[in-house]
C-alpha positions as CSV (number, residue, x, y, z in Angstrom):
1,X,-5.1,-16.4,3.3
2,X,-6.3,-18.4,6.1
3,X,-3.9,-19.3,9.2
4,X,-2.7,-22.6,8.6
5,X,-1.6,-25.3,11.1
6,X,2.3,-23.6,11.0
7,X,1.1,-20.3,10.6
8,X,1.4,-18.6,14.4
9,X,0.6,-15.0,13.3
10,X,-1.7,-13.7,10.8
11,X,-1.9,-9.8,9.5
12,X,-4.4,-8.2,7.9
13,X,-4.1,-5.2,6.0
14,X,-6.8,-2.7,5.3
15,X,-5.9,-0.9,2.6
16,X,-6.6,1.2,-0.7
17,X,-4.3,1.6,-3.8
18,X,-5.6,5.5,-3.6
19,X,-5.3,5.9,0.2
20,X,-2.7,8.4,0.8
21,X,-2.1,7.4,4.3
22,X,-1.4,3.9,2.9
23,X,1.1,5.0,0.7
24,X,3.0,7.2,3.7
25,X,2.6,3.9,5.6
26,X,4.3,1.9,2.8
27,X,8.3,2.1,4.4
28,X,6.9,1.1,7.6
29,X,5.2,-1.9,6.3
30,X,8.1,-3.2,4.2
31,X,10.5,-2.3,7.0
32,X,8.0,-4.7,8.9
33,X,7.8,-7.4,6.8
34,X,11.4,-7.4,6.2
35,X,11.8,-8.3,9.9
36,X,9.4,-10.7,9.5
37,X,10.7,-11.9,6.3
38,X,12.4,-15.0,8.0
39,X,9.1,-16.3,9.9
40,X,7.2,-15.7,7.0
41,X,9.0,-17.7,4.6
42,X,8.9,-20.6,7.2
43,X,5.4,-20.6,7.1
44,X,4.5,-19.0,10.7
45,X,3.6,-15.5,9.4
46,X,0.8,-15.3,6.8
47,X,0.1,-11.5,5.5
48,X,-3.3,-10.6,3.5
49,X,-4.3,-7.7,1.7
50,X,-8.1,-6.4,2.1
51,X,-8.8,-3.8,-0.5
52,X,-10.9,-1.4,1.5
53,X,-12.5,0.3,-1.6
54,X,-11.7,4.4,-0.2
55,X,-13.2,6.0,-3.8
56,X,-16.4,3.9,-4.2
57,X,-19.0,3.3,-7.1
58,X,-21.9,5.6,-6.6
59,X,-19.9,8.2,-5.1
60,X,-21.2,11.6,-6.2
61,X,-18.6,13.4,-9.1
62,X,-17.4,16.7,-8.1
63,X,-19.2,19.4,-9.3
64,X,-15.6,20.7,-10.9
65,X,-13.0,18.2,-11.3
66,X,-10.1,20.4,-11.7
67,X,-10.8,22.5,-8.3
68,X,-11.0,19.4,-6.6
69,X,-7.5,17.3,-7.9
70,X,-6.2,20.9,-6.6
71,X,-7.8,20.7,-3.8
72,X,-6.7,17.0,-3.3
73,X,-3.2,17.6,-4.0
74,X,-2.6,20.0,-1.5
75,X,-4.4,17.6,1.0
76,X,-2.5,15.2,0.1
77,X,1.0,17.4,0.8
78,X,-0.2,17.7,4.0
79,X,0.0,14.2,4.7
80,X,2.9,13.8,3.1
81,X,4.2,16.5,5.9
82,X,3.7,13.9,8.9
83,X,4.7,10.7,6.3
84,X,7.9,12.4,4.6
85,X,6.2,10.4,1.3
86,X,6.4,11.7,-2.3
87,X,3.5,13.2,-3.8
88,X,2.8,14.0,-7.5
89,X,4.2,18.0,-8.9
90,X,0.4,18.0,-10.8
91,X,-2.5,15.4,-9.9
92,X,-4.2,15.0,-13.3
93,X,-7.9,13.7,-11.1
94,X,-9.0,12.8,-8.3
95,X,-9.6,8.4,-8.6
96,X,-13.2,8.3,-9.9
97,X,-13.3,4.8,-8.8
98,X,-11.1,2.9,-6.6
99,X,-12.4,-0.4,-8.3
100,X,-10.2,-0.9,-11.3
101,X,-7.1,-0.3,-9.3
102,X,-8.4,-3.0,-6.0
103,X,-9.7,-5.7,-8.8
104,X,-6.1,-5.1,-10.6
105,X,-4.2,-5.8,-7.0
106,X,-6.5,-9.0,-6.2
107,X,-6.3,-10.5,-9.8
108,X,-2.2,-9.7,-9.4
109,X,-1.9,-12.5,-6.3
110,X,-3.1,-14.8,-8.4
111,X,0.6,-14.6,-10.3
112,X,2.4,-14.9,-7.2
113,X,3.1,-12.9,-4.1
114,X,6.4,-10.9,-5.5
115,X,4.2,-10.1,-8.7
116,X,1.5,-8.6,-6.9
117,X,3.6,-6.6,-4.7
118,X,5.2,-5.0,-7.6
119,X,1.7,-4.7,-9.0
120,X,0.0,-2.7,-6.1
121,X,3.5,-0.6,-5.8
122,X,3.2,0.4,-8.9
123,X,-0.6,1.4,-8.8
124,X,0.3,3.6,-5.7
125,X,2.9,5.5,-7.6
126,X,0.2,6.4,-10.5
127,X,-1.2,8.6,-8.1
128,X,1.5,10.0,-6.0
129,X,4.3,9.7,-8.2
130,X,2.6,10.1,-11.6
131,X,-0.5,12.4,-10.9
132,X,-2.9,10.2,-13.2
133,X,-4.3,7.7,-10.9
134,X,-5.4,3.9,-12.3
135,X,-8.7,4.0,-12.1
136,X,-9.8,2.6,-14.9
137,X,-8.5,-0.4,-16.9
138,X,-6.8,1.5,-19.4
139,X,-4.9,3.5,-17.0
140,X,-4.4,-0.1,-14.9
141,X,-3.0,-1.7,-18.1
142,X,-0.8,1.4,-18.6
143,X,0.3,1.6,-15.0
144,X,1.4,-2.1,-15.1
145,X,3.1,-2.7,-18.3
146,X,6.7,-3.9,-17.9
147,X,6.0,-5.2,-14.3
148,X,9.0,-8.1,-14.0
149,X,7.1,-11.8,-14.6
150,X,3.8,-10.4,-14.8
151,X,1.3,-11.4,-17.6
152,X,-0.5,-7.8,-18.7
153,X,-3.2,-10.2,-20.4
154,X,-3.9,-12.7,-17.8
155,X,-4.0,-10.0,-15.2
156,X,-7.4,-7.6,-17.7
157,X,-8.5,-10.8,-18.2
158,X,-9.0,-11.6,-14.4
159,X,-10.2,-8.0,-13.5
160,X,-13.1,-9.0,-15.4
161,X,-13.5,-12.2,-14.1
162,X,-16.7,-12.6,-11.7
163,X,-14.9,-14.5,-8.9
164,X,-12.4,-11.6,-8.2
165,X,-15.1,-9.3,-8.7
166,X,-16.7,-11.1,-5.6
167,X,-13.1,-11.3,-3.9
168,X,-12.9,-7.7,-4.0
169,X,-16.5,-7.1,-2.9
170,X,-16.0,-9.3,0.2
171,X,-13.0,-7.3,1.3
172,X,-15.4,-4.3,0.9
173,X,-17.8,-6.3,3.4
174,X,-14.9,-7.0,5.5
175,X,-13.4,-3.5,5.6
176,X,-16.7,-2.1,7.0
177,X,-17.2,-4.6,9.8
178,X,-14.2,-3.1,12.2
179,X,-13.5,-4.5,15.0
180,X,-15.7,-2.4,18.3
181,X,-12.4,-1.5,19.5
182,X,-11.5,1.2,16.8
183,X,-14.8,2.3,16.8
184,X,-13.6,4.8,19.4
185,X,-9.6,4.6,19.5
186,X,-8.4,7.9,19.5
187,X,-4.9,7.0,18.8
188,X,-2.4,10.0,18.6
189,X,-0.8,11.9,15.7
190,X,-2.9,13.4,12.6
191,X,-4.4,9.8,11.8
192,X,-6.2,8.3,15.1
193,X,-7.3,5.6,13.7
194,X,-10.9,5.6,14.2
195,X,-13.0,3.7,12.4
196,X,-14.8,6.2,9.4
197,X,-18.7,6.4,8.7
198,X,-19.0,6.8,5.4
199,X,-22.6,6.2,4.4
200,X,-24.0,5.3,7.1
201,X,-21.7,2.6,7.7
202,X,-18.4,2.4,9.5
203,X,-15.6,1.1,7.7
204,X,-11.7,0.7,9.3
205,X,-9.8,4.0,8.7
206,X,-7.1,3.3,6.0
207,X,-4.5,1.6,6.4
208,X,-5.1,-0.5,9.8
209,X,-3.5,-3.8,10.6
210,X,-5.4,-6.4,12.4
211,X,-2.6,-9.0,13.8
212,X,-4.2,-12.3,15.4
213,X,-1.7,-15.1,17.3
214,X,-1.7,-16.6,20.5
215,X,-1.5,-13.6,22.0
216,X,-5.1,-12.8,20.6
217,X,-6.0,-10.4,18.4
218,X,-4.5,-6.5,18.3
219,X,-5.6,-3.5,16.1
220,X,-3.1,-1.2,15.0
221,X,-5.3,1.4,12.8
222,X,-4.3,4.6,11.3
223,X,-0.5,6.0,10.5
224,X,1.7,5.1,13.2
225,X,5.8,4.3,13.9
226,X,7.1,1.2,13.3
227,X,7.8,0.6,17.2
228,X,4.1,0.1,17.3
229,X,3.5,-2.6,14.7
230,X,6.9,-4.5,16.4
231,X,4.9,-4.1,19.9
232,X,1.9,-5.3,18.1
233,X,3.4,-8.3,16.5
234,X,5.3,-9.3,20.1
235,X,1.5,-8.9,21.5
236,X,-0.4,-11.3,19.5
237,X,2.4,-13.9,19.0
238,X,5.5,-13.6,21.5
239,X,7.3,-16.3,20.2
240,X,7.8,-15.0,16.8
241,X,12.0,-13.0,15.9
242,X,11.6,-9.4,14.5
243,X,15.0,-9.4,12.9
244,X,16.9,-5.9,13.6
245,X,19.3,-6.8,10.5
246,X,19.6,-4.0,7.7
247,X,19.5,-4.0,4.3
248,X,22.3,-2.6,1.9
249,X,21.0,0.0,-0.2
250,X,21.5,-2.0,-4.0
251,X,20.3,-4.7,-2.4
252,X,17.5,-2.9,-1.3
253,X,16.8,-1.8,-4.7
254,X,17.1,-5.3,-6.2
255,X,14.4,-6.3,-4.1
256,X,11.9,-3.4,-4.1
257,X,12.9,-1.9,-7.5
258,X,11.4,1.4,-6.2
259,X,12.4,3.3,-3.1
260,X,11.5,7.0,-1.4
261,X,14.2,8.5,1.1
262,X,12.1,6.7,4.0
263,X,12.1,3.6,2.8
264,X,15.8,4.0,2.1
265,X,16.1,5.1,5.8
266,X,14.4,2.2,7.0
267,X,15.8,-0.4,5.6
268,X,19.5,0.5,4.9
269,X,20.0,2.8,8.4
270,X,21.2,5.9,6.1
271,X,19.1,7.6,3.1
272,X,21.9,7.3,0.9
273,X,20.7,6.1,-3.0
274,X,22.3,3.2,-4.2
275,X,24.4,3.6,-7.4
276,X,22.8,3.7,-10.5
277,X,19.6,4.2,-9.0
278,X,17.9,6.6,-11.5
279,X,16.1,9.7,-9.8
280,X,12.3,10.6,-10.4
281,X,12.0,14.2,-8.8
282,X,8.7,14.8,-6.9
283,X,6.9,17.0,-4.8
284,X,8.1,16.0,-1.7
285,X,11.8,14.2,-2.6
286,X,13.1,11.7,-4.9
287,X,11.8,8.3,-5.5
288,X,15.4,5.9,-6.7
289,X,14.6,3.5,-9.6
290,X,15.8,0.4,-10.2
291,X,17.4,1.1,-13.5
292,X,15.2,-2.0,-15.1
293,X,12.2,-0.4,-13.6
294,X,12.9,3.1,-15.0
295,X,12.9,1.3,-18.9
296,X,8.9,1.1,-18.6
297,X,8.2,3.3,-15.6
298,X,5.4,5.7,-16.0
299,X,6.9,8.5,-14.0
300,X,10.0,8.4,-16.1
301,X,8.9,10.4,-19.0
302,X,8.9,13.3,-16.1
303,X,12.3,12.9,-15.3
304,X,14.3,16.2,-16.3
């Protein structure tokens, strides 16, 4: 999305549907927008999804597959150690492509922003909730079926369609064209935020927010605390209202349909689960379904 004449801040979010650090940022980011939620529905806050493409085409396979989705998941629990963010009891795979799962989340915005949302959520969660990542459009269509209001057809049918094929391939353009100031940030924590070279070309580390306003332009790359992103958002555009106001947790669920104990933390002030929230047991704590979402869930099959 492009700023409009209203808009007075716009964020960019580098991101990857596979991207591990992604999904531990995820309650930080919906804590965010929820503050924002007010100047964003008055037009003044604009938010846009890159897809940074982290498992690309051409990528060498592993030599033996099952070695490295073992290897992967115990990478990934130590991430989930600094992000407190579920992770799957068995990965099935590495992604062999990040591609299906990117094209999926583009074509999605075309059915609105809620859909697509609920969409890319749910394409997280079929790696680090599931263990069988979407990476292919089988797996998408599987991952996505009983999404509320979206269209399973329109949405394969737009995965193939050239134009979001070149949507996609200009967010990988854009993804590795950082910014010369995280070139050499050395932010602190286990994710610095550096800007990776991955084949010869540097690409922005996964997930990094690029906020532009008044205030100019800040980078906030890597996994970091929400105080940082509200410091970030007052930088680039001081007049905008982060609201401090909580969620209840049902209402909470209503609106996110699926929630981890951080995201329940976040946004209600307590990690207390909402009633009649049904409970997926992971590797690294529950994830609380909306019971609607649980019906077609793919992680519910697992449940005990």
């Amino acid at each position: 999305m492009t700023r409009g004449t209203g808009t007075t801040l716009e964020i960019v979010e580098f991101t990857d549907p596979a991207c591990p650090w992604a999904w531990g940022s995820e309650p930080t980011f919906r804590r965010l927008r929820h503050a924002l939620s007010g100047a964003e529905e008055a037009g003044h806050v604009s938010w846009r999804r890159v897809c940074g493409i982290l498992f690309d085409e051409g990528d060498d396979p592993a030599p033996d597959p099952e070695a490295e989705a073992r290897w992967y998941r115990e990478f990934v629990a130590g991430i989930a150690e600094h992000t407190a963010a579920p992770f799957a009891h068995r990965l099935e795979r590495v992604a062999v492509s990040s591609w299906p799962a990117s094209l999926a989340a583009k074509s999605a915005e075309a059915q609105g922003a809620l859909v697509a949302e609920r969409v890319l959520r749910r394409l997280r969660e079929s790696t680090f909730v599931v263990g069988t990542p979407a990476d292919s459009e089988r797996g998408v269509r599987e991952t996505v079926t009983g999404v509320p209001e979206l269209d399973p057809e329109r949405l394969l049918r737009d995965m193939r369609d050239p134009a979001t094929v070149l949507a996609v391939r200009r967010d990988w353009r854009e993804t590795r064209a950082p910014a010369r100031c995280v070139l050499e940030t050395d932010g602190p924590g286990p994710h610095g935020g550096r800007a990776k070279l991955v084949n010869g070309r540097h690409r922005y580390a996964l997930p990094t927010l690029r906020l532009t306003g008044p205030g100019g332009s800040v980078h906030v790359p890597g996994w970091r605390p929400y105080a940082e992103y509200a410091d970030a958002v007052l930088r680039a555009a001081p007049g905008i209202t982060l609201s401090a106001d909580l969620m209840a947790a049902d209402e909470a669920l209503e609106r996110y349909r699926t929630l981890t104990e951080a995201e329940l933390r976040l946004l209600t002030g307590d990690g207390r689960a909402p009633g009649g929230a049904v409970r997926i047991v992971t590797g690294n704590g529950p994830l609380w379904l909306h019971p609607d979402e649980a019906r077609t869930h793919p992680a519910v099959s697992g449940v005990a």
